[in-house]
N, CA, C and O of each residue as an XYZ file, in Angstrom:
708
protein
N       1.518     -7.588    -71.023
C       0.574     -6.531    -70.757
C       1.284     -5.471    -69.921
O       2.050     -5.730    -68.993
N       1.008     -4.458    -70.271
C       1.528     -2.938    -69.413
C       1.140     -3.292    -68.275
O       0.205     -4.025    -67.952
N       2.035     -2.641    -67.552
C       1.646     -2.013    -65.858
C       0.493     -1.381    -65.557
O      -0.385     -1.669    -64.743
N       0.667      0.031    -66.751
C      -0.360      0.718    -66.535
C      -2.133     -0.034    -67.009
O      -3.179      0.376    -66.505
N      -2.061     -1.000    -67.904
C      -3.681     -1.551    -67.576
C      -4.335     -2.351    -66.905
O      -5.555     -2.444    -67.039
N      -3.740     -2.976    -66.178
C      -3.696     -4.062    -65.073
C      -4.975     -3.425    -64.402
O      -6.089     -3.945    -64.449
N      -4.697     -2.311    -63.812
C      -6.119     -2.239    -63.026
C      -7.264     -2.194    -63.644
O      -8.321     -2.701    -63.269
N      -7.033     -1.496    -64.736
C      -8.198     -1.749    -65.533
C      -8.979     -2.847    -66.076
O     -10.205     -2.945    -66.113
N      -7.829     -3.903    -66.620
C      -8.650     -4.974    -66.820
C      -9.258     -5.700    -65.064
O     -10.183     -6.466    -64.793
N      -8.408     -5.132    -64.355
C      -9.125     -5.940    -63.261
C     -10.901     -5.654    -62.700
O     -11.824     -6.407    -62.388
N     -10.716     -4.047    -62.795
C     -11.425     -3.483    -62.272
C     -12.461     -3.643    -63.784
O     -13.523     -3.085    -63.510
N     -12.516     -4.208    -65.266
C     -13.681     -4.679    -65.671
C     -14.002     -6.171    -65.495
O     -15.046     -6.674    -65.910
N     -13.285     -6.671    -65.018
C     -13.892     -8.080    -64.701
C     -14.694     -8.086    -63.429
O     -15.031     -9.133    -62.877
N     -15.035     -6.710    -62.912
C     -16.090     -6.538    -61.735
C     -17.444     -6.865    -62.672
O     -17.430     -6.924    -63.902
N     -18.681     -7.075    -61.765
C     -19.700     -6.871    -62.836
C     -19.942     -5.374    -62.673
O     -19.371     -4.687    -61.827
N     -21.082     -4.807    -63.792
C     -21.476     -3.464    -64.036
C     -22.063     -3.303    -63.418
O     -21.809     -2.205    -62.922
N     -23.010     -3.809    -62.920
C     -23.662     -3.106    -61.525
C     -22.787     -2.437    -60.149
O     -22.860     -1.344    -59.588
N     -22.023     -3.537    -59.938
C     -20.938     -3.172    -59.166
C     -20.232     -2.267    -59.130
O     -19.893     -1.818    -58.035
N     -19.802     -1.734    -60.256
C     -19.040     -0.800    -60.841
C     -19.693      0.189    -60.799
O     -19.169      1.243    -60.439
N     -20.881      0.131    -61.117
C     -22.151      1.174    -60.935
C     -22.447      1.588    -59.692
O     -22.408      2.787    -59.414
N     -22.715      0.830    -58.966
C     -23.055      1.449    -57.580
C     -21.867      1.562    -55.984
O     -22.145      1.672    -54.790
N     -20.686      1.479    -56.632
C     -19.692      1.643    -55.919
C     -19.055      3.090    -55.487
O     -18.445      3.372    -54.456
N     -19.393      3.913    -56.605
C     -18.885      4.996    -56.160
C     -20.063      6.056    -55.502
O     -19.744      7.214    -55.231
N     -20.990      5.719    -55.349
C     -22.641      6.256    -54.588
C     -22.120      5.845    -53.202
O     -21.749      6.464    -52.204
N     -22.250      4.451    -53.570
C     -21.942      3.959    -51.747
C     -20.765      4.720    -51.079
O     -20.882      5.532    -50.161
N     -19.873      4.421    -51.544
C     -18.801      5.228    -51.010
C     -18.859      6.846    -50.382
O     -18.587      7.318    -49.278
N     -19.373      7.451    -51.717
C     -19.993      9.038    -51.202
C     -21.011      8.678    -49.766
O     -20.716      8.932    -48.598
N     -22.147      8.081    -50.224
C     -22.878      7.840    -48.897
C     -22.074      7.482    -47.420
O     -22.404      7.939    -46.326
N     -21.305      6.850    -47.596
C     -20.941      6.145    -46.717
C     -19.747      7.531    -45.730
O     -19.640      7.714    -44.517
N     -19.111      8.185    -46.798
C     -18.128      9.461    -46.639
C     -19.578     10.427    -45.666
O     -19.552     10.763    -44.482
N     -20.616     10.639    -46.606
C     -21.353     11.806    -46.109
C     -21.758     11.159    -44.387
O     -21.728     11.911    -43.413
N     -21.982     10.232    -44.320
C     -22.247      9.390    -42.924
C     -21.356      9.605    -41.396
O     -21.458      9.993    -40.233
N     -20.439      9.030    -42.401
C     -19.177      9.499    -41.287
C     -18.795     10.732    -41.008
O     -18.211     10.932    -39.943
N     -19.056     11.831    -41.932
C     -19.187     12.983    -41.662
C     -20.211     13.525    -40.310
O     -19.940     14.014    -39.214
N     -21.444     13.185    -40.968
C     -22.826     13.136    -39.890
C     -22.448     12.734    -38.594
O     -22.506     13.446    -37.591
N     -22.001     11.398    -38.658
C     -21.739     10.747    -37.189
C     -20.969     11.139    -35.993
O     -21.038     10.736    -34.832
N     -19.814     12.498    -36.859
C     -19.342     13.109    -35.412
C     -20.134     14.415    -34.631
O     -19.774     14.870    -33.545
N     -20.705     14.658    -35.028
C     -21.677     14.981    -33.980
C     -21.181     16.535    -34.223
O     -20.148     16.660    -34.881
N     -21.938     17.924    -33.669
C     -21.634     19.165    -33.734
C     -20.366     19.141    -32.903
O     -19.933     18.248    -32.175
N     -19.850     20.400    -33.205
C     -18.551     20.979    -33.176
C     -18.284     21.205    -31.173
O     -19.101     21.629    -30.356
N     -17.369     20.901    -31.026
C     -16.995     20.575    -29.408
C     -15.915     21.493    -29.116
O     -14.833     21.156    -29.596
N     -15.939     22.732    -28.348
C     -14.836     23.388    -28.278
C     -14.019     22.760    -27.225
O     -14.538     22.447    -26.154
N     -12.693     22.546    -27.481
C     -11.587     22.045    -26.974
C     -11.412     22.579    -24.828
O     -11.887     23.582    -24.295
N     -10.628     21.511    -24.191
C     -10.947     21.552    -23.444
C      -9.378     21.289    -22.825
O      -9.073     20.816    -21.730
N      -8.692     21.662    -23.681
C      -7.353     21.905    -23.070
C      -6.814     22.675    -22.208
O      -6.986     23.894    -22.224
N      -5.973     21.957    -21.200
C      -5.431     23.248    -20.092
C      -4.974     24.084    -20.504
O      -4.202     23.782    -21.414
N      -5.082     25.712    -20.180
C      -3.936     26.379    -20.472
C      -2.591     26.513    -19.329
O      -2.329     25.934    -18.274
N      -2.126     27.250    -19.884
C      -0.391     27.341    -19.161
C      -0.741     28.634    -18.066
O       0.143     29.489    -18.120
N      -1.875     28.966    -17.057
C      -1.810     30.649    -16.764
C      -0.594     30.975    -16.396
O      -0.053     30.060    -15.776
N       0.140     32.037    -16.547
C       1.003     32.871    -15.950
C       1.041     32.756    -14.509
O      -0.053     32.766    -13.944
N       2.330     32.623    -13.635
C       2.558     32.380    -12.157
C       1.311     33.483    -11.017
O       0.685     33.284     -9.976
N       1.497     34.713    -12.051
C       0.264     35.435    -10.716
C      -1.361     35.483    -11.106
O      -2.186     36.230    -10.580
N      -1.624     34.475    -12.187
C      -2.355     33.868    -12.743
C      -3.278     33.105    -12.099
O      -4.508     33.149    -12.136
N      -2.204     32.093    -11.244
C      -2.849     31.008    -10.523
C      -3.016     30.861     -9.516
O      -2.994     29.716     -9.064
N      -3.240     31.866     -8.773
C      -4.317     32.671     -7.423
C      -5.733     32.325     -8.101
O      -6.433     31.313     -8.149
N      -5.847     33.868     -8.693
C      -7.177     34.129     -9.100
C      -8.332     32.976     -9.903
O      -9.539     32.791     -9.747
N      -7.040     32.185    -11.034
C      -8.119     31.137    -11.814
C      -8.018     30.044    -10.598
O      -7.830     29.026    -11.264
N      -8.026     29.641     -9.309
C      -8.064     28.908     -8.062
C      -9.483     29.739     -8.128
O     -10.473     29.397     -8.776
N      -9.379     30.649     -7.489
C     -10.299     30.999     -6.777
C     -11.552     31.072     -7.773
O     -12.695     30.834     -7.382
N     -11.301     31.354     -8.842
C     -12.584     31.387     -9.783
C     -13.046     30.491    -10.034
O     -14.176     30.653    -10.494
N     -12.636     29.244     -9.944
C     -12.793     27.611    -10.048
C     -13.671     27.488     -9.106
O     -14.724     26.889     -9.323
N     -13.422     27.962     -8.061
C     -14.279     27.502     -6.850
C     -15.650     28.487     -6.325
O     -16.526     28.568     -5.463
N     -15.352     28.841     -6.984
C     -16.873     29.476     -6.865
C     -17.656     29.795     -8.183
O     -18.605     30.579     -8.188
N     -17.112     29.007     -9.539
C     -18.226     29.044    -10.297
C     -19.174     27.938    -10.130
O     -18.893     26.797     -9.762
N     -20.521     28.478    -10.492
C     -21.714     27.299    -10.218
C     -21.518     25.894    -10.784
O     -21.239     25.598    -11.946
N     -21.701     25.150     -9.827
C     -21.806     23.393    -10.228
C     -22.647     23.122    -11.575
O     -22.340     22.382    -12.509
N     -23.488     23.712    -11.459
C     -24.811     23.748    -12.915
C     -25.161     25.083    -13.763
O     -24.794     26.257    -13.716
N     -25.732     24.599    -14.274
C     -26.017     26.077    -15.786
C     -27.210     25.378    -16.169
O     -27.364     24.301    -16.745
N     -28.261     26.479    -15.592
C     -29.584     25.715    -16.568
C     -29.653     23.799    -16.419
O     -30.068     22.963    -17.223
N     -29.049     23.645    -15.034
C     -29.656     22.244    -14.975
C     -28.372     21.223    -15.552
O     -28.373     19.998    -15.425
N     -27.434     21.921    -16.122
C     -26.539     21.084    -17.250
C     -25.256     20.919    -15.515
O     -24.841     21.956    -14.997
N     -24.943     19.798    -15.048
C     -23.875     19.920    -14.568
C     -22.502     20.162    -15.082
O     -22.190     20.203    -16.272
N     -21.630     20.335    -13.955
C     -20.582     21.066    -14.249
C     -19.304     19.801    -13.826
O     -19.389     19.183    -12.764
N     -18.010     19.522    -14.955
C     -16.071     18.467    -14.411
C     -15.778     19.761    -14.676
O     -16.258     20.741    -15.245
N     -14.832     19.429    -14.071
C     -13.423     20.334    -14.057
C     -12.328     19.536    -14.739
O     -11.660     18.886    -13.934
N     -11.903     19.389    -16.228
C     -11.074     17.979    -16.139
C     -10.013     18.821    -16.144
O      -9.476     18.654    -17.239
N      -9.417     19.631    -15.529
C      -8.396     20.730    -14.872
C      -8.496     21.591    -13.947
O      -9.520     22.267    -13.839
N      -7.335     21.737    -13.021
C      -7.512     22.780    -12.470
C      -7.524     24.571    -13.218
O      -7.224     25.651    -12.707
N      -7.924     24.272    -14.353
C      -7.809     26.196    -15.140
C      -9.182     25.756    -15.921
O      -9.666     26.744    -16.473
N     -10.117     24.312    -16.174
C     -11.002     24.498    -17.114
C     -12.213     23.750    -16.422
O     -12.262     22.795    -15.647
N     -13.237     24.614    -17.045
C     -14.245     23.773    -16.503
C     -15.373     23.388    -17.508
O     -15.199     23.857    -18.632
N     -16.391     22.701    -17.354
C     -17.030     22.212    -18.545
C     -18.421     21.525    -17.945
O     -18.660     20.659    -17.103
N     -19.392     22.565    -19.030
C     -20.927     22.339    -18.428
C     -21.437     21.763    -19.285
O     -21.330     22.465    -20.291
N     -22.118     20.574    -19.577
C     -22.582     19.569    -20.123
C     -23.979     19.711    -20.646
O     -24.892     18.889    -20.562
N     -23.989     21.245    -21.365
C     -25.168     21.221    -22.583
C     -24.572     20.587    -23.514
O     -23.580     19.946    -23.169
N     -24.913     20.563    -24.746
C     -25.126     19.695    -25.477
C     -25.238     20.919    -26.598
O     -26.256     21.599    -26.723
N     -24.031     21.092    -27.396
C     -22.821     20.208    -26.700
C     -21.795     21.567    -25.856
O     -21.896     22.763    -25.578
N     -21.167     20.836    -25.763
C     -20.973     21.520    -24.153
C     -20.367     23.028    -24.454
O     -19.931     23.667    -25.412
N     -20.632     23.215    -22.919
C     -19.931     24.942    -22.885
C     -18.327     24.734    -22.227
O     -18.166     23.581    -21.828
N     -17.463     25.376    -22.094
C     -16.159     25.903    -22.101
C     -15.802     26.620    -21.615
O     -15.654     27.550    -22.408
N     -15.209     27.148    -19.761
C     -14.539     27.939    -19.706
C     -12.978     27.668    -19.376
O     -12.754     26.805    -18.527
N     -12.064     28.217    -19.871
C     -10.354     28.283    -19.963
C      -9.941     29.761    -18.595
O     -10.382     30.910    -18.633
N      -9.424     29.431    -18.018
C      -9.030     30.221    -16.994
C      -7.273     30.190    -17.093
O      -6.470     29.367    -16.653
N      -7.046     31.660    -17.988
C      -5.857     31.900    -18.136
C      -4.932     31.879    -19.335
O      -3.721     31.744    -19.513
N      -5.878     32.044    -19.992
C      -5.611     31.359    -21.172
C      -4.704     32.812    -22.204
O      -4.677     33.876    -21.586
N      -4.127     32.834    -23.434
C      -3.271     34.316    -23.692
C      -4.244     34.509    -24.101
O      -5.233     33.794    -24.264
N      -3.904     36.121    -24.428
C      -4.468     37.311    -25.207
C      -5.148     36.579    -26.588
O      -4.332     35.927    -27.239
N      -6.301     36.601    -27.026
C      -6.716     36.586    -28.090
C      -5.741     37.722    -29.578
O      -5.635     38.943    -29.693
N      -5.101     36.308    -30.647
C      -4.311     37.381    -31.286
C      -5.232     38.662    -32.362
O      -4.972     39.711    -32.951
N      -6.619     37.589    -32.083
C      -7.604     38.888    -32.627
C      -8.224     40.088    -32.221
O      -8.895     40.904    -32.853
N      -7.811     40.026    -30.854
C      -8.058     41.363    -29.920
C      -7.741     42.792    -30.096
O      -8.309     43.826    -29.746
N      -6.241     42.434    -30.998
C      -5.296     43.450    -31.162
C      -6.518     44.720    -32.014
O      -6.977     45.821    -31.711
N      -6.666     43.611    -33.373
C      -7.331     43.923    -34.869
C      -8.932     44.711    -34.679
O      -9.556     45.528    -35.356
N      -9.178     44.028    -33.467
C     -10.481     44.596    -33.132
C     -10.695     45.395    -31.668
O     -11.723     45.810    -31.133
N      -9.476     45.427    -31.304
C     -10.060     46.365    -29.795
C     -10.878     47.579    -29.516
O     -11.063     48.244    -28.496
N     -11.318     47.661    -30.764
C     -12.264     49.354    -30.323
C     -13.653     48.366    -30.744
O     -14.720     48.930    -30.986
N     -13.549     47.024    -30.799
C     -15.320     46.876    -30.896
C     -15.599     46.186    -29.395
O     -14.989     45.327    -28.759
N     -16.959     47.063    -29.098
C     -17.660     46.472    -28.027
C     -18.169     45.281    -27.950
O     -19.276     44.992    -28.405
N     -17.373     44.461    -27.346
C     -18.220     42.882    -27.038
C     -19.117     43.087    -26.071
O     -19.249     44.276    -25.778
N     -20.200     41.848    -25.096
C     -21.472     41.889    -24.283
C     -20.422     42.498    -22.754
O     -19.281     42.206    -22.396
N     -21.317     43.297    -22.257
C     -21.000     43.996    -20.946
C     -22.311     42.978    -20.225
O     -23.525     43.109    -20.378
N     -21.711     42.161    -19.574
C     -22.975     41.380    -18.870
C     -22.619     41.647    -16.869
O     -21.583     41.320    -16.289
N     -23.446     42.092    -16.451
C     -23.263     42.667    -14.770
C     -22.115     43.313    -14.497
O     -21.543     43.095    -13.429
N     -21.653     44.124    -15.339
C     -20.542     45.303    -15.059
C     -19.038     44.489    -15.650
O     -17.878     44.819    -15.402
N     -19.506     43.387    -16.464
C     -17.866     42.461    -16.801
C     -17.847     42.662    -18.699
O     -18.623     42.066    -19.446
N     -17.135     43.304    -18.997
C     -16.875     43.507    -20.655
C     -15.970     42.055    -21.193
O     -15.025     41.428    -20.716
N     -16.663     41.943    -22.212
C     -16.295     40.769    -22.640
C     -16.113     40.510    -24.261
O     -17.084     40.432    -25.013
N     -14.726     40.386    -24.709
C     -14.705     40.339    -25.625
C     -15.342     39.044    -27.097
O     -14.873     37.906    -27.073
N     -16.398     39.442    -28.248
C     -16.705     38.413    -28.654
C     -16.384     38.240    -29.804
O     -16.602     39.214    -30.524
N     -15.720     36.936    -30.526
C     -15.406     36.409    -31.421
C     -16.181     35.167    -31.854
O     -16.518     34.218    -31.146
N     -16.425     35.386    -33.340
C     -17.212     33.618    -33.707
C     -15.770     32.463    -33.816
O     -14.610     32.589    -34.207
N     -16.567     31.357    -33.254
C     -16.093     29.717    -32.971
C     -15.732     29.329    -34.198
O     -15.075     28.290    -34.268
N     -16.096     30.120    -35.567
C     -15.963     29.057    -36.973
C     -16.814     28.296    -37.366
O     -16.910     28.199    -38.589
N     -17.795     27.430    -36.466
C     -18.720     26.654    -36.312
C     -20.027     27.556    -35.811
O     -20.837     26.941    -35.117
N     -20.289     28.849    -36.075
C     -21.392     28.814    -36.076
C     -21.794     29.284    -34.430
O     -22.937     29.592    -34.091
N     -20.729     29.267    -33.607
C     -21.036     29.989    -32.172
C     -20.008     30.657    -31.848
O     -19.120     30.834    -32.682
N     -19.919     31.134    -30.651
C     -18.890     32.158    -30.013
C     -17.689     31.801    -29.224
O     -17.542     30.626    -28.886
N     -16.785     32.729    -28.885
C     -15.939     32.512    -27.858
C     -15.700     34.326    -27.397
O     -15.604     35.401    -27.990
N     -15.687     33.914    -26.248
C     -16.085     35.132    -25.080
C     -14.372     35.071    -24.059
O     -13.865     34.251    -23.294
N     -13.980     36.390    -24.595
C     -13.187     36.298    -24.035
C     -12.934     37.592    -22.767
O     -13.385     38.652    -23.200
N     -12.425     37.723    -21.558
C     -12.453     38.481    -20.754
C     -11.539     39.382    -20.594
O     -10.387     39.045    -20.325
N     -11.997     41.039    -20.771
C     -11.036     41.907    -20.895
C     -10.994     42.999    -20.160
O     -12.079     43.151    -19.598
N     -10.110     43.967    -19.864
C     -10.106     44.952    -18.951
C      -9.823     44.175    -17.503
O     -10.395     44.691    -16.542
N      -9.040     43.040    -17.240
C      -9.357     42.228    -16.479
C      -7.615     42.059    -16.347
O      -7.030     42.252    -17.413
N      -6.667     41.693    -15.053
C      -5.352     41.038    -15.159
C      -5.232     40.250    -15.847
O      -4.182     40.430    -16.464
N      -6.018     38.875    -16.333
C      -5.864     37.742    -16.963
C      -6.833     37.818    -17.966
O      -7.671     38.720    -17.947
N      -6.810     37.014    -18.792
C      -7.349     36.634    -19.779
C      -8.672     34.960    -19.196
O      -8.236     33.925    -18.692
N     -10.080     35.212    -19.468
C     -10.855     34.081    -19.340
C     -11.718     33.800    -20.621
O     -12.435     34.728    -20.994
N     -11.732     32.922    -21.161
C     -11.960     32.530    -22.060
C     -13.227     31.234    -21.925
O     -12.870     30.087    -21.659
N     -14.835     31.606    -22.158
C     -15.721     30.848    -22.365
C     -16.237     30.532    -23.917
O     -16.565     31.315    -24.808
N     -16.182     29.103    -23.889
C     -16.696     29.027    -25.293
C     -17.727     28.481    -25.423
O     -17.790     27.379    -24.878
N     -19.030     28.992    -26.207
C     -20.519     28.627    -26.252
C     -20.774     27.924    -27.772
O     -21.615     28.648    -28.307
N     -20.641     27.516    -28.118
C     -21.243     26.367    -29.692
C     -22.172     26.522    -29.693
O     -23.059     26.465    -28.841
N     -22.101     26.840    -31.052
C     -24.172     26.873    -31.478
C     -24.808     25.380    -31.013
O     -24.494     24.192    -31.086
N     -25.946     26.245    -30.467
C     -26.715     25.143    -30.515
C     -26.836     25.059    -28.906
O     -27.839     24.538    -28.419
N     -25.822     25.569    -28.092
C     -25.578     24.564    -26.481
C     -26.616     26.048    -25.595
O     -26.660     26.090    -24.366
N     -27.080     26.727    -26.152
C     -27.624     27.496    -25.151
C     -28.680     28.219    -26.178
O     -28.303     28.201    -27.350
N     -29.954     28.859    -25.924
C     -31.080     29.682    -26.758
C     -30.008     31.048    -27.112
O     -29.591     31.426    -28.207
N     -29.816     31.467    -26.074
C     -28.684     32.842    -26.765
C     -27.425     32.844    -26.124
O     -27.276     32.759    -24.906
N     -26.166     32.979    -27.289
C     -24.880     32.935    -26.929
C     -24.284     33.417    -25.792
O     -23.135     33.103    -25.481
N     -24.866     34.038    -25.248
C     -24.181     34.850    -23.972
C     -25.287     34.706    -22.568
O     -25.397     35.435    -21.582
N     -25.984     33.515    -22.936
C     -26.368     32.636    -21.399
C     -25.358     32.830    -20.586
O     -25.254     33.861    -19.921
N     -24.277     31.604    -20.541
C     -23.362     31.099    -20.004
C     -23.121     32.575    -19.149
O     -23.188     32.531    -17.921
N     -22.867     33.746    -19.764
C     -21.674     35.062    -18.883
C     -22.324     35.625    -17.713
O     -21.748     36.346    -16.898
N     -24.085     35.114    -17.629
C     -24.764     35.508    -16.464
C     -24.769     35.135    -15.142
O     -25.123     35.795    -14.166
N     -24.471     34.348    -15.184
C     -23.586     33.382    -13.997
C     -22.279     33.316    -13.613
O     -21.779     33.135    -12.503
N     -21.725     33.513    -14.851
C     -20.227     33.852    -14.749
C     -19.412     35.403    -14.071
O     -18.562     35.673    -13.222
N     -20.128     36.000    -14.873
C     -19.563     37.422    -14.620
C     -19.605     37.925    -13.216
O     -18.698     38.667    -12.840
N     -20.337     37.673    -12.600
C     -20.629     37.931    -10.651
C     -19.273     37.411    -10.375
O     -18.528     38.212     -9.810
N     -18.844     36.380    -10.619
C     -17.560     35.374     -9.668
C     -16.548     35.927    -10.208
O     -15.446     35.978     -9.661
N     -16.888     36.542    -11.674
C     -15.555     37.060    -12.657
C     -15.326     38.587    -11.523
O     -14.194     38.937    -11.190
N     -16.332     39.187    -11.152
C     -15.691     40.155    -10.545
C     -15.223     39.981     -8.592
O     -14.588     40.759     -7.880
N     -15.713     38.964     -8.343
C     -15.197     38.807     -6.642
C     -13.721     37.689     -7.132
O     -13.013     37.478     -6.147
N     -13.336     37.178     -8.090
C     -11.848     36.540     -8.385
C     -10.780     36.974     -8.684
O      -9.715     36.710     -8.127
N     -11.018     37.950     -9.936
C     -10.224     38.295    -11.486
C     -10.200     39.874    -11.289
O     -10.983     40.540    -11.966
N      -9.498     40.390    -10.561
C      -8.803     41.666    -10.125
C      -8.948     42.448    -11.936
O      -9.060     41.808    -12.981
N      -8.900     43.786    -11.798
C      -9.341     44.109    -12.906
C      -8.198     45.051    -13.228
O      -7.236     44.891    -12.477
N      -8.046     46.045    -14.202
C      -6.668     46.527    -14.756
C      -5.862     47.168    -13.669
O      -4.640     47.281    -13.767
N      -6.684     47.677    -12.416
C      -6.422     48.447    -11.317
C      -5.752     47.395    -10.222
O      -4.921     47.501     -9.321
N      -6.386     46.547    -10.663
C      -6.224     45.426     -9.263
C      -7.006     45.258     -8.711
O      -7.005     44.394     -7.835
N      -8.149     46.104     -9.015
C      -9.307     45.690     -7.713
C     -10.222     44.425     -8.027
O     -10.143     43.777     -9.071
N     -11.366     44.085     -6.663
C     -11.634     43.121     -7.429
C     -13.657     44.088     -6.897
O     -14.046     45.111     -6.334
N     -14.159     43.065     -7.460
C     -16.228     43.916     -7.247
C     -15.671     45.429     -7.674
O     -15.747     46.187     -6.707
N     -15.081     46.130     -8.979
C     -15.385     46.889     -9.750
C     -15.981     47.121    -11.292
O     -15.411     47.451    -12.331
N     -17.057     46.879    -11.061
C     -18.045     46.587    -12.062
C     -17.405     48.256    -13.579
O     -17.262     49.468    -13.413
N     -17.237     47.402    -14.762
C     -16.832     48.601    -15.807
C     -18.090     48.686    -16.586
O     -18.797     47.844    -17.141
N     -18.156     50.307    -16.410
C     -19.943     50.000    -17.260
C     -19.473     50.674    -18.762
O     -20.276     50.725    -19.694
């Protein structure tokens, strides 16, 4: 007997039912495991900030709020911090230039308490907020779903963004309207 029918005769000495309902289960079982990881989690990796970098994301660490709407706040870095909606929010302190910034710099992202903020979609259906007109680069990421409107999170943020994160001038409490 060939090589090549071997599986075949094997795979009819299954019974037909079997044969029948094997490749359902399987799909089911694929679509499941799909389901089971849960919505999309923006990453929570350190970044590298730049040496005069790591003043300011210090100091911004320490005076952003412990909670958001009740959701507490780890730090599982000193540059990131992470508020525990569901599923969670994301901020990166120091993180580079967005390479999509370039392509889009004449569009207005949310100006939330005098802090301009650049916005890009997550891929998944939510945002990433990135901070501009600013020395450094800050980077919050909101997932659908973790807040009623995407740009919760920057109302709380943006106050500390301007007493930390020195702005193109250097200064710092200069609100850009």
């Amino acid at each position: 007997m060939s090589e090549s029918r071997r599986p075949l005769r094997a795979l009819q000495a299954v019974p037909a039912p079997v044969r029948w309902l094997a490749p359902p289960v399987v799909l089911l079982g694929c679509v499941a495991a799909v389901m089971m990881t849960g919505p999309y989690q923006p990453p929570t990796t350190a970044p590298r900030p730049p040496a005069d970098a790591v003043g300011p994301c210090q100091a911004l660490m320490k005076q952003l709020p412990a909670t958001f709407e009740g959701h507490p706040r780890t730090d599982p870095s000193p540059y990131v911090a992470v508020w525990a909606t569901s599923p969670r929010t994301v901020l990166r302190c120091g993180v580079p230039r967005p390479a999509s910034l370039d392509a889009h710099k004449h569009d207005i992202g949310p100006n939330v308490d005098g802090v301009t903020w650049y916005q890009e979609g997550d891929g998944y259906g939510g945002y990433k907020f990135t901070l501009t007109l600013h020395q450094l680069y800050v980077e919050v990421a909101v997932p659908k779903g973790a807040t009623p409107y995407p740009v919760d999170p920057l109302a709380p943020i943006s106050p500390v963004v301007l007493a930390t994160i020195p702005d193109l001038s250097g200064d710092l409490n200069n609100p850009i309207d």
